[in-house]
C-alpha positions as CSV (number, residue, x, y, z in Angstrom):
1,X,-191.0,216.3,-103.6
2,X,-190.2,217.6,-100.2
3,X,-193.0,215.8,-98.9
4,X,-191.9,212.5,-100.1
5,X,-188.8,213.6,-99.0
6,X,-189.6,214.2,-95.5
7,X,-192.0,211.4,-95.0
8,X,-189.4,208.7,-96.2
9,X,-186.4,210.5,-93.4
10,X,-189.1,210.1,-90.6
11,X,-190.3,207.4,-92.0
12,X,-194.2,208.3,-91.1
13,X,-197.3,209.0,-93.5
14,X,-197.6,211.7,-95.6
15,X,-200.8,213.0,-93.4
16,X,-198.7,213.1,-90.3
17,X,-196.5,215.9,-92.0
18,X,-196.7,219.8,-91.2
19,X,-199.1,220.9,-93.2
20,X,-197.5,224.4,-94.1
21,X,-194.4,223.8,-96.2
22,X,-192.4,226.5,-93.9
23,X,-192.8,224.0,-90.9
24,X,-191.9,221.0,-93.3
25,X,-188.7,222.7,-93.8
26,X,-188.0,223.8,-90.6
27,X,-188.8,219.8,-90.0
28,X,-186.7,218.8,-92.5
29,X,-183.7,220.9,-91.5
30,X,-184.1,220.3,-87.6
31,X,-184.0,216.6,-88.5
32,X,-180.7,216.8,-90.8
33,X,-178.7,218.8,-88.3
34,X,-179.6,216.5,-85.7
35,X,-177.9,213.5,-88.0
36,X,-174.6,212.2,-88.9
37,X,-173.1,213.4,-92.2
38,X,-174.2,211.4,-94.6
39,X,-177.9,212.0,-94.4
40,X,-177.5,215.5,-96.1
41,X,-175.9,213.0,-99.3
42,X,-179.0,210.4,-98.5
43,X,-181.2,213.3,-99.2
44,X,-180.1,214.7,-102.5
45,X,-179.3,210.7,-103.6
46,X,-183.3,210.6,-103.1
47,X,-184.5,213.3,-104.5
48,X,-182.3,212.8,-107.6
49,X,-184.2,209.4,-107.9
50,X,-187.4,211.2,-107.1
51,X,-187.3,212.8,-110.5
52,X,-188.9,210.8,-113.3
53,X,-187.9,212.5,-116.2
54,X,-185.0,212.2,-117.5
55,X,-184.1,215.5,-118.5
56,X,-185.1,217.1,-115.4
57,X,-182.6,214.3,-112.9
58,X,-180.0,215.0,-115.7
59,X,-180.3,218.8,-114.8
60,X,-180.4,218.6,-111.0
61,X,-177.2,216.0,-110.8
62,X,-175.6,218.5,-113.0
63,X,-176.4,221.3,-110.7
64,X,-175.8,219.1,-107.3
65,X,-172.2,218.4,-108.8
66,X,-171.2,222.3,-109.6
67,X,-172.1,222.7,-106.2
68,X,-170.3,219.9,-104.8
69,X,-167.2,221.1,-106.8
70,X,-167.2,224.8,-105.9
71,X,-167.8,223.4,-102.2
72,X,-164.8,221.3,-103.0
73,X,-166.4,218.3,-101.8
74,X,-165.1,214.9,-102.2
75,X,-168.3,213.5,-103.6
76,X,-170.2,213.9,-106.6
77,X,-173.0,212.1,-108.4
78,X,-171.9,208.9,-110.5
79,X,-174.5,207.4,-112.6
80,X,-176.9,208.4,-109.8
81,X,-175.1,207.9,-107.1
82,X,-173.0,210.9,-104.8
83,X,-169.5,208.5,-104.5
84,X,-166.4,209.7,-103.1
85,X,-164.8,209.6,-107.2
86,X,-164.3,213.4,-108.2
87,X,-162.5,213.4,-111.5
88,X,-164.2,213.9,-114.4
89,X,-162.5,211.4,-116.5
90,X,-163.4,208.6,-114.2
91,X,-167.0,209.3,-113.8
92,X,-167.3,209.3,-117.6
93,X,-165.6,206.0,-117.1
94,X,-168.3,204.6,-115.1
95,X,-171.6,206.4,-116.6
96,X,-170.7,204.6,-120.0
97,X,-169.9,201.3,-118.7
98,X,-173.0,202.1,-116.5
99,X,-175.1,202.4,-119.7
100,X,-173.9,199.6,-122.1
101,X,-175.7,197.4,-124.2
102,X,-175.2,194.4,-121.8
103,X,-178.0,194.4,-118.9
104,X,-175.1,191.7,-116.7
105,X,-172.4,194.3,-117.5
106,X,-174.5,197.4,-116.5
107,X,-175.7,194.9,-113.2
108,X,-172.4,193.9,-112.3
109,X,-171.1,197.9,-112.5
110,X,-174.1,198.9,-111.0
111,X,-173.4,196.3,-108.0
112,X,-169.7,197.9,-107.5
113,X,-170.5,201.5,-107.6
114,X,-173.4,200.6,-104.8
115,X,-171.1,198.9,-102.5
116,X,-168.1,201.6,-103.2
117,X,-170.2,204.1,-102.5
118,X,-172.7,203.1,-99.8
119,X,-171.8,205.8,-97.1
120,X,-172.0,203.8,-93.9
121,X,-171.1,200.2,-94.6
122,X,-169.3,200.4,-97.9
123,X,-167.8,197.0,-99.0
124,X,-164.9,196.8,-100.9
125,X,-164.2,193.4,-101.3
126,X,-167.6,192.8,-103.1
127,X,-167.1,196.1,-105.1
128,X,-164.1,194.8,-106.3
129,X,-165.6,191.5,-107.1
130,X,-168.6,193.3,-108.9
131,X,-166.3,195.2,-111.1
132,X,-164.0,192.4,-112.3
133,X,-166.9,190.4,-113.1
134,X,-168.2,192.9,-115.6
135,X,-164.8,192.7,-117.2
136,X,-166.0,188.7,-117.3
137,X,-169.4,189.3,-117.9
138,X,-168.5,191.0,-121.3
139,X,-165.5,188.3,-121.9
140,X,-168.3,185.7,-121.8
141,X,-170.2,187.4,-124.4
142,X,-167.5,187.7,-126.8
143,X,-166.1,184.2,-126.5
144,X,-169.7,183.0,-126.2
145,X,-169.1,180.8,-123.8
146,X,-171.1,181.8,-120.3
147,X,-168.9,179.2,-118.5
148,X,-165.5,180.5,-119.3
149,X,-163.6,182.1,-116.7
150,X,-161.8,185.5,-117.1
151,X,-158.4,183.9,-118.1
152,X,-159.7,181.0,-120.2
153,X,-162.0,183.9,-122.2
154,X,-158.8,186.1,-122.5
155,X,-156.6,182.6,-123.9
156,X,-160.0,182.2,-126.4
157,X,-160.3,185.7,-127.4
158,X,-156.5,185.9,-128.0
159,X,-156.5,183.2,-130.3
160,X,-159.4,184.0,-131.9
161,X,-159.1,184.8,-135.9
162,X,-160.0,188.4,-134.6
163,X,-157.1,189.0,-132.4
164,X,-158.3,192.4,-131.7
165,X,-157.0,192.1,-128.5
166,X,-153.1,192.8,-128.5
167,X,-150.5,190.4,-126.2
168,X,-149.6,193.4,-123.9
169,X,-153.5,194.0,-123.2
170,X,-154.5,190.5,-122.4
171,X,-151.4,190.6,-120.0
172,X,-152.4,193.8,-118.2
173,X,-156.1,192.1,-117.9
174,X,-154.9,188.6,-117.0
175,X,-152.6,190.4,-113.8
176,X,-156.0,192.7,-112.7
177,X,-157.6,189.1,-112.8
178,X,-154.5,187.3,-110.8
179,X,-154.5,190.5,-108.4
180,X,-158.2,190.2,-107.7
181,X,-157.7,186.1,-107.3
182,X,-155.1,186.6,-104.7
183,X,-154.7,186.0,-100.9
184,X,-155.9,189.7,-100.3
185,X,-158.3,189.3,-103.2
186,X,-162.0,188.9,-103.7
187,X,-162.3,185.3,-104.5
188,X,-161.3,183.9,-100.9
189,X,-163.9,183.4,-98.7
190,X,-165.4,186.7,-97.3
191,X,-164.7,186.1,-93.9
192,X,-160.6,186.5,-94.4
193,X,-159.3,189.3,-93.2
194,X,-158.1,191.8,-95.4
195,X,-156.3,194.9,-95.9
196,X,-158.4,196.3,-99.2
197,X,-159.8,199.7,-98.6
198,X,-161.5,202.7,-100.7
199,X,-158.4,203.5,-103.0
200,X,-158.2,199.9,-104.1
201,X,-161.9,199.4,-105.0
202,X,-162.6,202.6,-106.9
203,X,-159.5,201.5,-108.5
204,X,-161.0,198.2,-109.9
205,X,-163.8,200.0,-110.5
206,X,-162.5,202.7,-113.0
207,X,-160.3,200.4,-114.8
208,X,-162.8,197.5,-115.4
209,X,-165.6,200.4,-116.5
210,X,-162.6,201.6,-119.1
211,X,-161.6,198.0,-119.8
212,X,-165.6,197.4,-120.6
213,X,-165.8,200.4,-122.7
214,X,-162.7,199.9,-125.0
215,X,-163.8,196.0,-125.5
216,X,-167.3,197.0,-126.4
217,X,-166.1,199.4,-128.6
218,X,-163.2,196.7,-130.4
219,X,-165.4,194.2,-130.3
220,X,-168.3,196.1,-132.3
221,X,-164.9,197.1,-134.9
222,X,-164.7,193.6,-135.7
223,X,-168.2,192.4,-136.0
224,X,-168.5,190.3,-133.0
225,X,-172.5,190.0,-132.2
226,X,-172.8,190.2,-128.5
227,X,-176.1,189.4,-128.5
228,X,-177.5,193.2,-128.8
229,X,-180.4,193.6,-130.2
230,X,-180.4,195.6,-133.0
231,X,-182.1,199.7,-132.3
């Protein structure tokens, strides 16, 4: 593992590496201490991926994030990812929403955790377009109607013979929706200037994951088919 490890950091064949695993080490570590913060978070992001089993990645984020906690760092994994998000709560949040039965829901989550939590370049105006379409994503499905925007699924789902969505609820949705349309919102063109930083993206992106989760959950109360296949 440290091999792949140390050939994808320097980027050279596998044959070009120390051949002793003492010197790949010393390699390894001269190379990290010689880099800018993140690479040490790179390093455990890929060799969490490394892992092919299950199981096994499910025990070494585990272990990565007691460390990361008694460090009192201000990352841990979430859904695969080391993410400035350390409440436990929240990362549940995301792993389910991560993990639903809706591949463009689990994309569309997916897509906002990456850009929230991409340690150089992180981009909060997409994440924050990401997670609010998830929220749509799913919307779509239960209306069935693909071309339905947020607030005309909301007006459908609302009205629907269902109504397992209460007033107050669709209100609190239809104002995430109106914040994320606005002037320092995600649906201007991305060259605007804007003031939206970390707080406001991992924001959209806990709330729509919890939004996803309790609609999945209603909607399977009242027997909508959202297209799952059944297990």
């Amino acid at each position: 593992m440290f091999v792949r490890a140390a050939a994808d950091l320097f980027n050279i064949g596998i044959d070009e590496l120390p051949s002793s695993p003492e010197s790949l080490q010393r390699m390894i570590k001269t190379y990290i201490m010689e880099q800018e913060w993140n690479i040490v978070y790179d390093l455990i992001e890929f060799l969490a991926r490394t892992y092919s089993i299950d199981v096994t990645n499910r025990g070494f984020i585990d272990r990565c994030n007691k460390v990361l906690e008694r460090e009192s760092s201000a990352y841990r994994f979430v859904s695969g990812r080391i993410t400035q998000i350390t409440s436990k709560s929240e990362i549940e949040e995301i792993d389910q929403a991560i993990t639903s039965p809706l591949q463009i829901v689990n994309t569309h989550i997916e897509s906002a955790l990456q850009h929230l939590s991409d340690k150089k370049k992180p981009n909060y105006r997409n994440s924050i377009k990401e997670s609010i379409s998830a929220v749509e994503a799913l919307c779509q499905k239960i209306t069935a109607n693909d071309k339905a925007t947020l607030r005309q699924a909301l007006d459908l789902i609302a009205s629907s013979n269902n109504k397992f969505l209460a007033q107050s609820f669709k209100q609190a949705l239809e104002k995430i929706y109106g914040y994320s349309s606005s002037s320092e919102g995600i649906r201007h063109a991305l060259s605007d200037e804007s003031n939206l930083g970390y707080e406001d993206a991992k924001f959209m992106l806990v709330l729509c994951s919890a939004f996803v989760n309790y609609l999945i959950s209603k909607a399977d109360k009242v027997g909508i088919n959202l297209g799952i296949a059944p297990s």
